[in-house]
N, C-alpha and C positions, 0 to 999 in steps of 0.2 A: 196757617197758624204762624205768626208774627213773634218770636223769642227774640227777650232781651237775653244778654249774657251780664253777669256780675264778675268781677276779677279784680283780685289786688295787686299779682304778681306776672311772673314768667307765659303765664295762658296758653300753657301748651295744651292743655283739658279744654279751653277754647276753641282750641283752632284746630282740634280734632276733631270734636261736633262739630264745626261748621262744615269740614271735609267730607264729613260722613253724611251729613244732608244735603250737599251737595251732590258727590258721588255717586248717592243713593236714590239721587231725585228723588226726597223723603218730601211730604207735603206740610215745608216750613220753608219761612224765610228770618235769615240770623238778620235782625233789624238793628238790634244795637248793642254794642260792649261800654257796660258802666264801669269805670275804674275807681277804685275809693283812692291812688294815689296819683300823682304826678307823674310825668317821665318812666312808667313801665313797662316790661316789653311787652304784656297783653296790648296797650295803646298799638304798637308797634305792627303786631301779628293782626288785628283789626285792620289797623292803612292797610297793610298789603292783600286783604282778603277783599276788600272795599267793604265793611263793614263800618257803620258811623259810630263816633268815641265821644263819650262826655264823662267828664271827668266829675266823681260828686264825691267829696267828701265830709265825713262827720266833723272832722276839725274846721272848717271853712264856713260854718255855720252853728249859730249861735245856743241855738236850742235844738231838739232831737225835731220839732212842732215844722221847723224851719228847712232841716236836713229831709224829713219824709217830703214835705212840700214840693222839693227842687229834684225828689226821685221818683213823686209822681205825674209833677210836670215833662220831664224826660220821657218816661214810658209811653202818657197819654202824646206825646208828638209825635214820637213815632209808633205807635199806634199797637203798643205790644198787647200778648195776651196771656203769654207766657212768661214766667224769668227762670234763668238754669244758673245756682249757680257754680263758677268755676274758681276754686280759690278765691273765695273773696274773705277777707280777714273782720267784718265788722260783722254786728248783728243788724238784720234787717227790721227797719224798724216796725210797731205793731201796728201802725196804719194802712205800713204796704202789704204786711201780712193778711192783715182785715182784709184790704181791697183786692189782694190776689190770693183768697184761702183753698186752697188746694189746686196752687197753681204755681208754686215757687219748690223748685227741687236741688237737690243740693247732692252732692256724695261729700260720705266721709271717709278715711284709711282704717278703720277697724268695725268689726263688729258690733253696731249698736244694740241697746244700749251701753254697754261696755266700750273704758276709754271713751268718752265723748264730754261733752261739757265745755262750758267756755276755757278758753286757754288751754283747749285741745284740738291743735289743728299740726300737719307737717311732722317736722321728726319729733314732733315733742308725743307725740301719737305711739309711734313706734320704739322711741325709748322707754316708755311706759308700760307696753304690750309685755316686751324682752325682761325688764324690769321686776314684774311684776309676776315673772314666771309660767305665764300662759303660753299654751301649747299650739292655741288657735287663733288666728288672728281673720284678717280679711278688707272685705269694703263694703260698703253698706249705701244704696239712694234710695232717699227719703223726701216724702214731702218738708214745707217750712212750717213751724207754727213759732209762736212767742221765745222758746228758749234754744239755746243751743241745741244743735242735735238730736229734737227730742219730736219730731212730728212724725206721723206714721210712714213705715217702713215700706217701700215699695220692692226692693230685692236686695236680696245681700249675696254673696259668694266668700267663702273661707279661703283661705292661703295658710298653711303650716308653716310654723316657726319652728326653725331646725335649729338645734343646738348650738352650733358655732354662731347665727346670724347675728348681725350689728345692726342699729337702725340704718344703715345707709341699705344694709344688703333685703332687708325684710323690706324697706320702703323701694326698693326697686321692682322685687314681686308683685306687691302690692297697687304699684303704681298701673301694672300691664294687666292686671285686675279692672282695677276703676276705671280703664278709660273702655273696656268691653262691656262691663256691668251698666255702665252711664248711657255708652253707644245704643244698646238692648232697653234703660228704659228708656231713650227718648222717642226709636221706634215705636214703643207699645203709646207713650204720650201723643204723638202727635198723628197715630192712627185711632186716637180716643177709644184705648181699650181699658182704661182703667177709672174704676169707680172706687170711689172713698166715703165708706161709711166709718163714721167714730176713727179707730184708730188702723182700722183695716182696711187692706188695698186688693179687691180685687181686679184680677185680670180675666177681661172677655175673651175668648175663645174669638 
């Protein structure tokens, strides 16, 4: 199984799964890290994993018709089948969605549906959770479809928000959540134990 990686930022969620399928001698190979920006350190943690970088972003291209074009030309070169993404800060657009539908997976830092939505990603996640008084927080991987955050749920795991916590401290629990939540499903993905009917995600035994 051939995965691309998506990533805007730091890629540390990258280059975690890539350790962990390697490690693991899971049956994948990490074929490529898309960056939506310039000079990031995910570009960075790719070179030295020898993972190949191309860099696409939505600003660099004129129409949304133009930006899916040049991120499915990328994938079809190197020959992906999968995409995971990791921090990546755009929305993918609905053609790559079309052409890879239940096959593009993402985590987010709370319990979906709650807290999610565009312009809910990072501490703005966890200022919200605190904010807004909830007791329960978490992480949440899910397949892609058309909106933010909103494709069927493949596992989530809770973290308690304890009274005193800050978004920095709740996003650090959180954080040592999502990268075991992500690790467990890419296992169950790339041993194809998972079927998606309508909005539900079974897992094969």
């Amino acid at each position: 199984m051939r995965l691309a990686f998506f990533a805007s930022g730091n890629g540390s969620t990258f280059q975690y799964l890539v350790e962990v399928i390697r490690n693991e001698s899971l049956p994948a190979d990490p074929a490529l890290l898309i960056c939506s920006r310039q000079k990031v350190l995910a570009a960075e943690r790719a070179r030295e994993l020898n993972v190949p970088v191309e860099v696409i972003s939505r600003k660099s291209y004129a129409t949304i018709d133009e930006h899916s074009a040049a991120l499915s030309a990328a994938l079809e070169r190197h020959r992906c089948d999968y995409i995971l993404l990791a921090g990546y800060l755009e929305l993918v657009p609905p053609r790559i969605v079309a052409k890879f539908r239940n096959r593009i997976v993402n985590i987010h830092p709370a319990l979906l549906p709650a807290f999610g939505g565009k312009g809910m990603y990072g501490r703005r996640v966890h200022e919200a959770v605190i904010d807004y008084g909830a007791r329960i927080s978490g992480a949440t991987v899910h397949f892609v479809d058309e909106e933010y955050d909103h494709g069927p749920i493949l596992a989530q795991q809770a973290v308690v928000v304890l009274p005193n916590d800050t978004p920095d401290s709740l996003a650090e629990r959180v954080q040592i959540v999502e990268k075991n939540l992500y690790a467990g499903a890419l296992r169950l993905l790339v041993s194809k134990r998972l079927v998606v009917t309508g909005r539900k995600v079974k897992i094969i035994p």
